[in-house]
C-alpha positions as CSV (number, residue, x, y, z in Angstrom):
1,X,-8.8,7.9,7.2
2,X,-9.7,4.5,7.7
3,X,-11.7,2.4,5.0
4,X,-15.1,2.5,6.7
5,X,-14.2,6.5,6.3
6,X,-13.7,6.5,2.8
7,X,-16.7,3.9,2.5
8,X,-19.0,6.5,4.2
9,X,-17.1,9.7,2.2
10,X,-17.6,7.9,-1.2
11,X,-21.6,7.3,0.1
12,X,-22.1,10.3,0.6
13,X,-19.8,12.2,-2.7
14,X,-21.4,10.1,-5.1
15,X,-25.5,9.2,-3.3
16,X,-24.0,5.6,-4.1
17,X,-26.0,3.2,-1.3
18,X,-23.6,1.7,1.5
19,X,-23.3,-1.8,-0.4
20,X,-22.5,-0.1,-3.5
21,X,-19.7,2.0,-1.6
22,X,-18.4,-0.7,0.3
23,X,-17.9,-3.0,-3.8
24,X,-16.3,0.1,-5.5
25,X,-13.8,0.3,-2.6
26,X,-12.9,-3.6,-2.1
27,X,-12.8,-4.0,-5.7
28,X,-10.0,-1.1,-6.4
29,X,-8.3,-2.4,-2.9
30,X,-8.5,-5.9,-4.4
31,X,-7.4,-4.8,-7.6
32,X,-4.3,-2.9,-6.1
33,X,-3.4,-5.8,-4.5
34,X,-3.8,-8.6,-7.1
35,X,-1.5,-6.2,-9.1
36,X,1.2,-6.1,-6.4
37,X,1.0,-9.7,-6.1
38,X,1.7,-10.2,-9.8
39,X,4.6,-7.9,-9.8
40,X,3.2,-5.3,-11.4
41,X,3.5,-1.3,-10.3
42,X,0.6,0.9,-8.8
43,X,0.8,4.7,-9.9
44,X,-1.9,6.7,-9.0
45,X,-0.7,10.3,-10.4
46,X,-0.8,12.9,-7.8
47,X,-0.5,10.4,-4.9
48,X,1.7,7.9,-5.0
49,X,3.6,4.3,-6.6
50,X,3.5,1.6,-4.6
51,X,6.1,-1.2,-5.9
52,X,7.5,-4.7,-5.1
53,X,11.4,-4.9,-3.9
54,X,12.8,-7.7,-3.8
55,X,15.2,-8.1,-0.7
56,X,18.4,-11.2,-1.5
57,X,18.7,-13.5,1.7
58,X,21.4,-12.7,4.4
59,X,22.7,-13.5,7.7
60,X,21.3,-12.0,10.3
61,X,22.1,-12.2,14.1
62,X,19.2,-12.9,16.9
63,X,19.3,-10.0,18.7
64,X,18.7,-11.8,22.2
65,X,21.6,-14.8,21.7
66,X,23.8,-13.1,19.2
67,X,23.8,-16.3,17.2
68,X,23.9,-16.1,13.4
69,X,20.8,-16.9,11.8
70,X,20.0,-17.4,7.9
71,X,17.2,-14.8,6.9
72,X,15.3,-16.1,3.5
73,X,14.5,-14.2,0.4
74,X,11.8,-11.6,0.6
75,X,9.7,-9.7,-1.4
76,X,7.7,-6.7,0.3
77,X,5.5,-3.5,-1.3
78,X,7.2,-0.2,-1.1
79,X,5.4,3.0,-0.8
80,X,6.3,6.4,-2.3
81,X,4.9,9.3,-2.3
82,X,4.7,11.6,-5.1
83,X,6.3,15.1,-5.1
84,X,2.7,17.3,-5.5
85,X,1.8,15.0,-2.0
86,X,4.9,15.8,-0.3
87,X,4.1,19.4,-1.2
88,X,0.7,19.3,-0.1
89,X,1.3,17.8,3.5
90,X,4.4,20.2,4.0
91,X,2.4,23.0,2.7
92,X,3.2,26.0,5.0
């Protein structure tokens, strides 16, 4: 599902207008992210948690040359899925 799909499901769910549909969603997108970016965890109960790890800086090698090369600190969101979705999409 793509976010114009969700825009359009939530339109027509709720009778919101298209404008209306299109705020709700950037604003709880936005608001997921703004969290993310302040370090904070996303739990939405049935779904998922989406977190920020926090990876240390190593050495790395360029895979062409082989030549060492330092790789800098990183921080990146982390996705996990929560048991009742793992269920649902391996429901048999």
């Amino acid at each position: 599902m793509t976010k114009t799909q969700l825009i359009d499901t939530l339109r027509q769910e709720t009778g919101l207008s298209q404008t209306k549909s299109k705020q709700v969603v950037e604003l709880l997108f936005n608001k997921m992210s703004n969290a993310l970016a302040a370090g904070d965890r996303v739990e939405i109960r049935g779904l998922c948690s989406i977190y920020v790890k926090e990876y240390k800086a190593y050495t790395g090698r360029n895979p062409k040359t082989g030549e060492p090369t330092q790789v800098p600190p990183k921080k990146l969101p982390f996705f996990k899925c929560s048991k009742e979705l793992k269920e649902r999409v391996d429901y048999k």
